[in-house]
N, C-alpha and C positions, 0 to 999 in steps of 0.2 A: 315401923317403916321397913317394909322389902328391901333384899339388896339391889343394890342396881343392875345391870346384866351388863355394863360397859366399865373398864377399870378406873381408877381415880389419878391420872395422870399429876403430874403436878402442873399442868394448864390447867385440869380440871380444876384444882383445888387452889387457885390465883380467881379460876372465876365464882366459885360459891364464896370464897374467904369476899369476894367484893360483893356479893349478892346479885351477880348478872345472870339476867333471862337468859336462860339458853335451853337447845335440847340437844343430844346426841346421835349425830345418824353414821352408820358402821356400813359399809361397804366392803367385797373383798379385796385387799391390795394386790396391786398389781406392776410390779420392780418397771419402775420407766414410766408408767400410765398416767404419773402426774394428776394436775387437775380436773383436764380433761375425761383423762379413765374414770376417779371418782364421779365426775356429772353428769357419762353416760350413766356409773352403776345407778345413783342416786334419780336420775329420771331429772336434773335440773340444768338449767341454762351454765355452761362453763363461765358465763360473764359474773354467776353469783356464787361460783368457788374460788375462792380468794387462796393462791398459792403465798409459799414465806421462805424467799430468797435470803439467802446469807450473802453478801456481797464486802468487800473493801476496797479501801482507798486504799494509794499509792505508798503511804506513810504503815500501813498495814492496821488501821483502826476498820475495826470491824461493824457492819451494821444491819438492817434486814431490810428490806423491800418487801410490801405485800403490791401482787398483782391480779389481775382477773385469769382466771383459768385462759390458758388459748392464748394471751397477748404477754406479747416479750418488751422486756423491759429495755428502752432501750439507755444505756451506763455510760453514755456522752451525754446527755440531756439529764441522767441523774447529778453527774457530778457536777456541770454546770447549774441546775440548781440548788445545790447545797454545799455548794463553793469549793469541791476537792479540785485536784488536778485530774485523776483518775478514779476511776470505779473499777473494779471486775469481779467478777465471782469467785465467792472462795472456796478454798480446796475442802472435799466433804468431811475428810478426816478434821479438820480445823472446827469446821462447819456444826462435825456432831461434837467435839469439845465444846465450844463456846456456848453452844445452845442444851446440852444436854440430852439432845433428841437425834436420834437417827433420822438422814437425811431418805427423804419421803414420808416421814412424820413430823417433820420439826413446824412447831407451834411458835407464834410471837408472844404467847404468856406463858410465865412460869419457866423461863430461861435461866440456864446457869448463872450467864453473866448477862448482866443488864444491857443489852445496847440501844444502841438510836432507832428508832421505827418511822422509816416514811411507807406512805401510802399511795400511791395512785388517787387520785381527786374524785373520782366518778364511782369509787368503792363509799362515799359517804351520801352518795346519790340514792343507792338501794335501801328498801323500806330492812331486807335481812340478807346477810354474807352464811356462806358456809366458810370455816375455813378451817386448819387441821388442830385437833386437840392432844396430839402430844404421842400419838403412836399412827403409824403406819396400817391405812384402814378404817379411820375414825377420824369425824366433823363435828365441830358444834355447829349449829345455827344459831346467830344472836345478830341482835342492832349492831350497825356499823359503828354509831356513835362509841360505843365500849371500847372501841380501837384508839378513842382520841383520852375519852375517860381515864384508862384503864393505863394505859402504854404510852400515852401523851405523842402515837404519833401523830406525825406533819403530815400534811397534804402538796403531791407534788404531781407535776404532768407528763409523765416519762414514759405512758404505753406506746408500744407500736405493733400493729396487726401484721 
């Protein structure tokens, strides 16, 4: 077997240790471009790049948000559904601790520390998500389903355009 031409992040290696379909698509990074920038590079719909917020509650438990490229979360309707007082995003320094991943690469598999994963509801609606594999630059494409599989996240209603 050839080597791969893309590194073996340890998202990568959460998804083969589980045996999840995926494929690899590498774009060039672009500091700010977000998910957006990737789905212009990549030629796809921002609704089927799945960005992965680090966000906290009030108490300072830490969690992730996965969103549609382009739509913002909105962190009153998150914490109302998943019973905090508040929500906000956390600080990036905090952000690449916890997760392990520099922030505009940080992946919801293969995290330092384990945390809660909600989702956006209409992200289990798509047939395939891209979303980041653990470096800045680099997507897998895989089933949505693997998000609920894999990470055991929740399903919540928090976008806003």
């Amino acid at each position: 077997m050839g080597r791969k031409a893309y590194p073996a992040t340890a998202a990568i290696r959460v998804l083969r240790q589980a045996r999840v379909d995926f494929s690899v698509r590498q774009y060039p990074y672009r500091p700010h471009g977000g998910a957006v920038h990737a789905a212009e590079c990549l030629k796809l719909s921002p609704h089927r790049v799945i960005k992965t917020l680090v966000m906290r509650r009030k108490n300072g438990d830490a969690l992730l948000i996965l969103m549609h490229g382009g739509t913002a979360v909105s962190t009153r309707a998150l914490a109302r559904q998943i019973g905090a007082r508040k929500i906000q995003p956390c600080e990036p320094a905090l952000a690449e601790k916890l997760t392990g991943y520099p922030v505009g690469g940080i992946s919801p598999f293969g995290t330092r520390t384990r945390l809660p994963v909600y989702a956006e509801a209409t992200i289990f609606e798509l047939d395939t998500i891209h979303i980041n594999a653990g470096r800045r630059g680099m997507l897998v494409a895989l089933h949505p389903a693997e998000l609920q599989r894999i990470l055991g996240a929740v399903a919540v209603s928090v976008g806003q355009d």
